[in-house]
MIGU-358000 format. One record per residue (C-alpha): residue number from 1; residue in one letter; y, z, x. Coordinates in steps of 0.5 Angstrom, whole numbers, plus 2048, in hexadecimal, padded with zeros to 3 digits. Each point is the difference from the previous one (the first is absolute). Layout:
# residues N
+-----+----+-----+-----+-----+
|   i | aa |   Y |   Z |   X |
+-----+----+-----+-----+-----+
| NUM |  A |   Y |   Z |   X |
...
+-----+----+-----+-----+-----+
END
This chain:
# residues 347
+-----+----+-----+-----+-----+
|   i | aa |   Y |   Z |   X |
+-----+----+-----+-----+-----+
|   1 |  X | 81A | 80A | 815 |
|   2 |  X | 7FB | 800 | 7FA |
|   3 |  X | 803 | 7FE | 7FA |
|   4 |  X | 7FB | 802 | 7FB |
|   5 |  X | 803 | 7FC | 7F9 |
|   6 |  X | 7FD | 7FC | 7FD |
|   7 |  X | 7FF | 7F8 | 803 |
|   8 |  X | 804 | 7FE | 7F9 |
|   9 |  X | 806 | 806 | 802 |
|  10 |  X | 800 | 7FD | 806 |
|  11 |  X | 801 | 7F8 | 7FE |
|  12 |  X | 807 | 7FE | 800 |
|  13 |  X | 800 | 7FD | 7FA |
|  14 |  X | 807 | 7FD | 800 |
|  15 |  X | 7FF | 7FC | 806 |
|  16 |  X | 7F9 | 7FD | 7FC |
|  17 |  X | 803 | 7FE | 7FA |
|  18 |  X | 806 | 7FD | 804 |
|  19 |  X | 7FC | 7FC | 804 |
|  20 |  X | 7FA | 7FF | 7FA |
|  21 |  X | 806 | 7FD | 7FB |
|  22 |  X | 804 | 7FC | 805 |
|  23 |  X | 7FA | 7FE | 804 |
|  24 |  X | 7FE | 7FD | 7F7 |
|  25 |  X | 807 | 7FD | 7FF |
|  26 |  X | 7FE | 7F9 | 806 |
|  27 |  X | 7FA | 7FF | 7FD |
|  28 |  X | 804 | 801 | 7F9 |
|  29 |  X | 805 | 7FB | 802 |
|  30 |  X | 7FA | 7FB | 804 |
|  31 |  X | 7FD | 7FF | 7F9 |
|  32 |  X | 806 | 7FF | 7FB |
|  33 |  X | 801 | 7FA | 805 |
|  34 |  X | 7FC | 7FA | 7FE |
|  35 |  X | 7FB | 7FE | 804 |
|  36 |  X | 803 | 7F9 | 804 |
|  37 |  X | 807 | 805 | 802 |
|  38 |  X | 7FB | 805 | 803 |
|  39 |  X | 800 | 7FF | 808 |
|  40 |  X | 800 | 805 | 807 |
|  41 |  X | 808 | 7FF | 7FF |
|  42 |  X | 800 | 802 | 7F9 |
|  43 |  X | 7FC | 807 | 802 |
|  44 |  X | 804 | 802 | 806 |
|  45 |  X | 806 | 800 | 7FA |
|  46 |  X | 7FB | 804 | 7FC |
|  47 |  X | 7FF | 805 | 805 |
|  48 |  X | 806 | 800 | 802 |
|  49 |  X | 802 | 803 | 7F8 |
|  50 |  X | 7FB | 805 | 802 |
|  51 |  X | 803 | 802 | 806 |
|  52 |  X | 807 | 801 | 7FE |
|  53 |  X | 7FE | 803 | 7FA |
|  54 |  X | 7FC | 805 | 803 |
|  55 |  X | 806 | 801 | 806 |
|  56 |  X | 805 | 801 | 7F9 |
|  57 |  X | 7FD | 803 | 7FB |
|  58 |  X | 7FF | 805 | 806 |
|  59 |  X | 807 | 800 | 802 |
|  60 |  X | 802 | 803 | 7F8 |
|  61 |  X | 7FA | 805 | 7FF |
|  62 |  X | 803 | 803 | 807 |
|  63 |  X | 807 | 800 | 7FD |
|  64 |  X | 7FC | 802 | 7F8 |
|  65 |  X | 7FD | 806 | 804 |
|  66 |  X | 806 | 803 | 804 |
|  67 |  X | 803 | 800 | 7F8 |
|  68 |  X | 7FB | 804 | 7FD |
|  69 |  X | 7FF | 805 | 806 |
|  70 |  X | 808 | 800 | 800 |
|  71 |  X | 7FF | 802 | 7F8 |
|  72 |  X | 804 | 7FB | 7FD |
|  73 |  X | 7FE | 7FD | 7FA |
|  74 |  X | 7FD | 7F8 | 800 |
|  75 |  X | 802 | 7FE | 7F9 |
|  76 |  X | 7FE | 7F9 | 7FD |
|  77 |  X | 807 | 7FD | 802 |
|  78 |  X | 7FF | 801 | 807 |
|  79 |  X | 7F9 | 7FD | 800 |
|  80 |  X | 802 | 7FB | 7FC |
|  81 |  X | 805 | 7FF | 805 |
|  82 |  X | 7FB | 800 | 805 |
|  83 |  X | 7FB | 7FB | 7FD |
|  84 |  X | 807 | 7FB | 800 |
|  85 |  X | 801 | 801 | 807 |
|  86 |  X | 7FA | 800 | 803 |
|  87 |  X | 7FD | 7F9 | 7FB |
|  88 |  X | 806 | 7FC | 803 |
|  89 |  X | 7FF | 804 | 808 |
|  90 |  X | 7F9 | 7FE | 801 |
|  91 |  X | 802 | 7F8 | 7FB |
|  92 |  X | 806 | 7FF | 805 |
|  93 |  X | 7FA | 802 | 806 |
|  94 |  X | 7FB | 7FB | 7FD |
|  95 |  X | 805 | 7FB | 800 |
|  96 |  X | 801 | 801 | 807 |
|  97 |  X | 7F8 | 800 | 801 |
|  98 |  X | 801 | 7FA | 7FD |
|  99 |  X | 806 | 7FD | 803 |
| 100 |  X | 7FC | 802 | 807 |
| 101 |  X | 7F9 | 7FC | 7FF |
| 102 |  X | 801 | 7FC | 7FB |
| 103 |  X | 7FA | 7FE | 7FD |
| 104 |  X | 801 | 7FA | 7FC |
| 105 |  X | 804 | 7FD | 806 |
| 106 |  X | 806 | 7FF | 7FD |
| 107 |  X | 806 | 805 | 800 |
| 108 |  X | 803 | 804 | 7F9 |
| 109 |  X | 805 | 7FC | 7FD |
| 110 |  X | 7FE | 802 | 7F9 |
| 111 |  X | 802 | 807 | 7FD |
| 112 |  X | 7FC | 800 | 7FA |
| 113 |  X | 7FA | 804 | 802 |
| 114 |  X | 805 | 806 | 802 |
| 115 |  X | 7FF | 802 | 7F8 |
| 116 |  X | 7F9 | 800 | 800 |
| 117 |  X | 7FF | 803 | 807 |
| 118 |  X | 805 | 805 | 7FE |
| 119 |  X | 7FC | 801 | 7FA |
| 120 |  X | 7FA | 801 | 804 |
| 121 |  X | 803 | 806 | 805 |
| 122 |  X | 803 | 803 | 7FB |
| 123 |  X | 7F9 | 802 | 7FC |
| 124 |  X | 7FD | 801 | 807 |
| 125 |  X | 805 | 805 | 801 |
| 126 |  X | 800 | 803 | 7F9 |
| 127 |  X | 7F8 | 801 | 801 |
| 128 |  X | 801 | 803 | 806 |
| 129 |  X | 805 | 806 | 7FE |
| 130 |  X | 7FC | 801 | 7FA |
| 131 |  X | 7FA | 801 | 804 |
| 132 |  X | 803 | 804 | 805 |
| 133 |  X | 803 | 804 | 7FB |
| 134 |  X | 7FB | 801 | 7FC |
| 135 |  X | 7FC | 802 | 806 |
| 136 |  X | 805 | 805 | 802 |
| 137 |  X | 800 | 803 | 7F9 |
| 138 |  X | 7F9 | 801 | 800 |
| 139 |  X | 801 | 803 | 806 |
| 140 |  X | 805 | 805 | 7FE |
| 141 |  X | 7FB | 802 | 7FA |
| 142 |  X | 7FA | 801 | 805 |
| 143 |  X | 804 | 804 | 804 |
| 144 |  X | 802 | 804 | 7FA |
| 145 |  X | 7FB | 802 | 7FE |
| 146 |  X | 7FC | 802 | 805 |
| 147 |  X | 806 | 806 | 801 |
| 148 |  X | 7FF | 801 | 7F9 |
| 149 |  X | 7F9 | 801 | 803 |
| 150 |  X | 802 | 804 | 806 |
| 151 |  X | 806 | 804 | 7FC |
| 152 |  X | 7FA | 801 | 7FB |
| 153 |  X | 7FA | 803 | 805 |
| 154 |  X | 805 | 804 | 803 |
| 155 |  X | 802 | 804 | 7F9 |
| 156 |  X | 7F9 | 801 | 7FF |
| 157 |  X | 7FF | 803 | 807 |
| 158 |  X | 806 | 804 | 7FF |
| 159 |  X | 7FD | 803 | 7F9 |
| 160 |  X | 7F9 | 801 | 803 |
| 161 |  X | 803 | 804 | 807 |
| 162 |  X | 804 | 804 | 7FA |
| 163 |  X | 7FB | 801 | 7FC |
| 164 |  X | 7FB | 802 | 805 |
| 165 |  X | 805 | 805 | 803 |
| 166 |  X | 800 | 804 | 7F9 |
| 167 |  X | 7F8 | 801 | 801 |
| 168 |  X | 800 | 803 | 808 |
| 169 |  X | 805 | 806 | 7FD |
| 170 |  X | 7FD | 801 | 7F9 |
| 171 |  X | 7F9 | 801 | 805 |
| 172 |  X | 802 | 804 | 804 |
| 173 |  X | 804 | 805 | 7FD |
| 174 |  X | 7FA | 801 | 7FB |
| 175 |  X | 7FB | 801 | 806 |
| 176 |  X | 805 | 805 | 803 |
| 177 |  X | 800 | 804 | 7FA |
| 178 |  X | 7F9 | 801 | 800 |
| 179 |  X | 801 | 802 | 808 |
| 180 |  X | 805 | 805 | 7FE |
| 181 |  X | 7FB | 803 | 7FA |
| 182 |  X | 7FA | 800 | 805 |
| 183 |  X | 802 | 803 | 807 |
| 184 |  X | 802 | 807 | 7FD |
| 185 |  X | 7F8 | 800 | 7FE |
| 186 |  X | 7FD | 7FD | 806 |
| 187 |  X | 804 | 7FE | 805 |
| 188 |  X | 7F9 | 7FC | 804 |
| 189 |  X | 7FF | 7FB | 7F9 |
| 190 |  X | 808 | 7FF | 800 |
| 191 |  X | 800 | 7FE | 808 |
| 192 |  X | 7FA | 7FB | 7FE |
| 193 |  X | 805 | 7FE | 7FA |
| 194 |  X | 805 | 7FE | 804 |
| 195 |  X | 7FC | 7FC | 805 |
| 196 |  X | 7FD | 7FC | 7F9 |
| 197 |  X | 808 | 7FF | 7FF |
| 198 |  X | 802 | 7FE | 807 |
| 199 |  X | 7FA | 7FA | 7FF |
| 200 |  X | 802 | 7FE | 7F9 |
| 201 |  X | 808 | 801 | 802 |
| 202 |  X | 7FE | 7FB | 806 |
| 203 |  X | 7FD | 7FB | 7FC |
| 204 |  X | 806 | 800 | 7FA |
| 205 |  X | 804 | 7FF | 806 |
| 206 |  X | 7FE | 7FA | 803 |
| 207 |  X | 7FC | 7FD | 7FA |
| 208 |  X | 808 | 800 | 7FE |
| 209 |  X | 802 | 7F9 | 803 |
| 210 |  X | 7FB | 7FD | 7FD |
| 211 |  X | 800 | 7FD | 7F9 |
| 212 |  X | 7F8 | 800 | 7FF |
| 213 |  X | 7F9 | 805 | 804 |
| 214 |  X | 7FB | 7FF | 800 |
| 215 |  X | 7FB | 805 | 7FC |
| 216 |  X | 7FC | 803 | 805 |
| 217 |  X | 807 | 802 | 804 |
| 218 |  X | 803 | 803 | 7F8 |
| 219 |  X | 7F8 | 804 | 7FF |
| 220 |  X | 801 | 803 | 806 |
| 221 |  X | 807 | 803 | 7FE |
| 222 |  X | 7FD | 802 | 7FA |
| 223 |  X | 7FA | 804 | 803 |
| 224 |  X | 805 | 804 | 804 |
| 225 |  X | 804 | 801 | 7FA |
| 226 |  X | 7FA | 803 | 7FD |
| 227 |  X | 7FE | 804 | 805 |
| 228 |  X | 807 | 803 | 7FF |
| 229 |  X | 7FE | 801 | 7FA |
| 230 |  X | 7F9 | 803 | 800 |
| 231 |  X | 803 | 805 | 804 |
| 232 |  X | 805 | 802 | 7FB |
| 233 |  X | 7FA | 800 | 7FA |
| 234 |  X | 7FA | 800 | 804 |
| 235 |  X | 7FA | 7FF | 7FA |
| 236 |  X | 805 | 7FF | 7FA |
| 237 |  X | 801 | 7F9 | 803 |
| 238 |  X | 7FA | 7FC | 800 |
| 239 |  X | 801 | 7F8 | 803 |
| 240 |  X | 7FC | 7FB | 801 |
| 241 |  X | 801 | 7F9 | 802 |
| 242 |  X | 7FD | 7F9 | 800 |
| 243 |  X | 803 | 7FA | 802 |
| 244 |  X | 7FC | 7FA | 7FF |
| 245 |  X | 7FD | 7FB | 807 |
| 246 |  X | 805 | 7FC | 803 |
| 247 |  X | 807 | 803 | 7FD |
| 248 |  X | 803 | 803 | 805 |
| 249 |  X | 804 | 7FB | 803 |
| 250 |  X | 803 | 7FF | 7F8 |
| 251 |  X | 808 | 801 | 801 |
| 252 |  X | 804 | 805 | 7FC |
| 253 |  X | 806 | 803 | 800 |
| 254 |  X | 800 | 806 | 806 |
| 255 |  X | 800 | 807 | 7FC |
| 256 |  X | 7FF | 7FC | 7F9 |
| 257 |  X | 7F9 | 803 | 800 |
| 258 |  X | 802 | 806 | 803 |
| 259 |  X | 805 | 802 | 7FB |
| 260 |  X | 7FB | 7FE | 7FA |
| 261 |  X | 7FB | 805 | 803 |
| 262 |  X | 805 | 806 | 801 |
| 263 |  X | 803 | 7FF | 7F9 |
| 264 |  X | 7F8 | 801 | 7FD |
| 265 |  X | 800 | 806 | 805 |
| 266 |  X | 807 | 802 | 7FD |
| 267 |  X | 7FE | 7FF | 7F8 |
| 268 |  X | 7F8 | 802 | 802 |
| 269 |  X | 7FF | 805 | 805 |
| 270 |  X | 806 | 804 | 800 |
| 271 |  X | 801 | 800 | 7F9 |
| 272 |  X | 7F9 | 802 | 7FD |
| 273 |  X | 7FD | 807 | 802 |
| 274 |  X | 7F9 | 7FE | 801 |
| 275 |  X | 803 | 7F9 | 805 |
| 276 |  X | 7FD | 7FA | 7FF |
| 277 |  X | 7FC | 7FA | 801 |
| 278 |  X | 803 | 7FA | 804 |
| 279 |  X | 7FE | 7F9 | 801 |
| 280 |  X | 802 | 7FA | 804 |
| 281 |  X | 7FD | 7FA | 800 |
| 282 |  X | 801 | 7F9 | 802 |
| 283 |  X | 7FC | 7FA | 7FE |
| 284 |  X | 800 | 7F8 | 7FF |
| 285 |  X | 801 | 7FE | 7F9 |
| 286 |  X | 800 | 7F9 | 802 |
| 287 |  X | 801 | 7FB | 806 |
| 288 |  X | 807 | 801 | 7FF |
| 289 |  X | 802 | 807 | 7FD |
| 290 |  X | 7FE | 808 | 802 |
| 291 |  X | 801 | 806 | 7FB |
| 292 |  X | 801 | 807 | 805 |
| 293 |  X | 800 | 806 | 7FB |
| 294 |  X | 802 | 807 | 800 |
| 295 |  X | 7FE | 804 | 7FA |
| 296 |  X | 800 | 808 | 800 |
| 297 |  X | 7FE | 804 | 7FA |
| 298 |  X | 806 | 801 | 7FC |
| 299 |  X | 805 | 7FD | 7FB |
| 300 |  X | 807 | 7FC | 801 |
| 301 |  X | 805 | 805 | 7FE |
| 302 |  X | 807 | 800 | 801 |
| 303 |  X | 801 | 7FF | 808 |
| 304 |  X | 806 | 802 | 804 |
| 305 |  X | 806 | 7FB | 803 |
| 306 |  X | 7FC | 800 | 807 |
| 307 |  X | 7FA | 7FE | 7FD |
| 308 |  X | 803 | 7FA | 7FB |
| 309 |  X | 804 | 7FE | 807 |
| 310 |  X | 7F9 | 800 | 804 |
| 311 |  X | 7FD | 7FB | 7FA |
| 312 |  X | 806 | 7FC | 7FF |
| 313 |  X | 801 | 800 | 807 |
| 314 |  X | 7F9 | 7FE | 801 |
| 315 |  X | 801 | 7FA | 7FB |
| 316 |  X | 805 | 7FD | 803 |
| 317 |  X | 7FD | 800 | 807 |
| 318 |  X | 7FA | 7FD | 7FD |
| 319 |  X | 804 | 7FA | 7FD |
| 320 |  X | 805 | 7FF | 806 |
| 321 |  X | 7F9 | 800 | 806 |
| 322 |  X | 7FC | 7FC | 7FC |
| 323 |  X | 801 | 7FD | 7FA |
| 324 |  X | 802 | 802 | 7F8 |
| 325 |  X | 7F7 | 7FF | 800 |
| 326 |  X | 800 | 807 | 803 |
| 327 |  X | 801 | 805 | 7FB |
| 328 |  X | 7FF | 808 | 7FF |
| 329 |  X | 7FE | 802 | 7F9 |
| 330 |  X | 7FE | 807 | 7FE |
| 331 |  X | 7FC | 803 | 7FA |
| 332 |  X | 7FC | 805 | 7FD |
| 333 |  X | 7F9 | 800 | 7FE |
| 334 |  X | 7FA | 806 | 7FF |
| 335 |  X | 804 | 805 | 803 |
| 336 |  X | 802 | 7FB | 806 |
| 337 |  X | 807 | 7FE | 802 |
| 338 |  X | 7FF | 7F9 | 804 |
| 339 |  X | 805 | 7FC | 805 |
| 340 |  X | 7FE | 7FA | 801 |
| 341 |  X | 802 | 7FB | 805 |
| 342 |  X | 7FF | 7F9 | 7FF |
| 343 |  X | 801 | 7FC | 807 |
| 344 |  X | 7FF | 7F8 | 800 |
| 345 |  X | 7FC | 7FE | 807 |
| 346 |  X | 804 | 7FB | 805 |
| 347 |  X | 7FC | 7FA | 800 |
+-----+----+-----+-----+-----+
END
């Protein structure tokens, strides 16, 4: 079956420090031996040190380990208990790697290298369970904090799923109002209303699962929502549009345009008796910014608890999909109420 980690993820790395550090340790005790002590006999003893530090080291990681799965606590006073332990243990298997070759020809009646040797494997061991549980502890802390990252990525999509579901009801109950007004007065342009719902609902519905669109799909929404609206308002409502070269795979929230444009129809058109100009435009500010307007003639009054939600909730979805760069802002100049949004382009 293909793994597709990472070559490093799939290295064991416990078996590669433990044969790196006890594969050191003869090579270690070769060099501490002056030079007419070295001999072939003297390096068998020294690979065997290695060897049964590997084999014993091993032995108590298997038994650390079976602890720590279990949950109990690995305090200081076991480790120290364990650095004691295992020291003598592998003191006593080299006295008897000694005992066995003999390398300097003679058997051991002099016991007053047992303090130094016992010394020696005492550190090793203190090494090795610093090492190892410091590695583990390092471990634990990635692990950690890659669920925080998880727990935290999954309260971002969570919020953004929520705050995309207030947007498909606001719209579409809006949309249906202008249906009701209209099919008492002319039930042919109602019907095409409802076929320009239909393709803006389908939109809003699978453009839900995502965080980000592309413009282009989001325009398209737009212009049947328009068209809806230009049934309604005929010549009172006057759009015109322009998106720059090579922006329309620059990626906003879904309905975040959308809901803009419906606002300035809401607050232009609809609330003027002579209508109102509306203008969309997209360009390229720099490599790594694009501003889209939406500006209508009008003023910025007072607006509604469901527009404050739009545009609350039209932030929040900026802010979760691409970044706190991505902003909304909203003005008024020379009789002009402009939304702008500021979008940071992906590298």
């Amino acid at each position: 079956m293909h793994n597709d980690r990472p070559l490093l993820a799939r290295l064991n790395w416990y078996w590669i420090f433990q044969l790196a550090g006890w594969g050191f340790l003869p090579l270690l005790m070769w060099a501490m031996l002056p030079a007419p002590l070295r001999s072939g006999t003297q390096a068998s003893v020294a690979i065997w040190a290695g060897v049964s530090g590997v084999l014993i080291s091993d032995v108590w990681h298997r038994l650390l380990k079976r602890r720590i799965q279990a949950g109990v606590r690995v305090g200081w006073q076991t480790m120290l208990s364990a650095v004691l332990v295992l020291g003598a243990l592998n003191t006593a298997v080299q006295t008897l790697g000694y005992v066995v070759v003999r390398p300097f020809g003679t058997s051991l009646t002099n016991i007053s290298w047992l303090p130094g040797a016992l010394m020696f494997w005492w550190g090793v061991y203190i090494v090795w369970n610093v090492f190892y549980m410091a590695v583990l502890s390092l471990r634990r802390a990635t692990r950690a904090e890659a669920e925080a990252l998880r727990l935290e990525v999954t309260a971002k999509e969570a919020e953004l799923r929520a705050l995309q579901a207030q947007v498909n009801p606001h719209f579409f109950f809006n949309s249906m109002n202008s249906v009701r007004a209209l099919i008492y007065e002319d039930a042919d342009a109602a019907a095409q209303m409802v076929d320009q719902l239909a393709s803006v609902m389908r939109y809003a519905l699978q453009s839900g699962h995502h965080d980000t669109v592309p413009l282009a799909a989001e325009m398209e929404a737009v212009q049947s929502y328009l068209a809806i609206e230009k049934i309604r308002f005929e010549e009172r409502m006057r759009v015109s549009v322009e998106i720059g070269i090579g922006l329309e795979r620059v990626r906003i929230p879904p309905m975040a345009l959308q809901t803009l444009v419906e606002n300035a129809v809401k607050y232009g058109v609809e609330a003027s008796a002579g209508g109102s100009e509306i203008h969309i435009r997209a360009q390229r500010l720099d490599d790594r910014t694009v501003h889209i307007e939406i500006a209508n003639l009008g003023a910025i009054v007072p607006f509604a608890n469901s527009t404050k939600v739009g545009l609350v909730n039209t932030r929040k979805r900026l802010a979760l999909a691409l970044g706190a760069n991505a902003q909304l802002d909203l003005s008024e100049n020379s009789g002009w109420v402009r939304a702008t949004l500021t979008l940071p382009e992906a590298a």
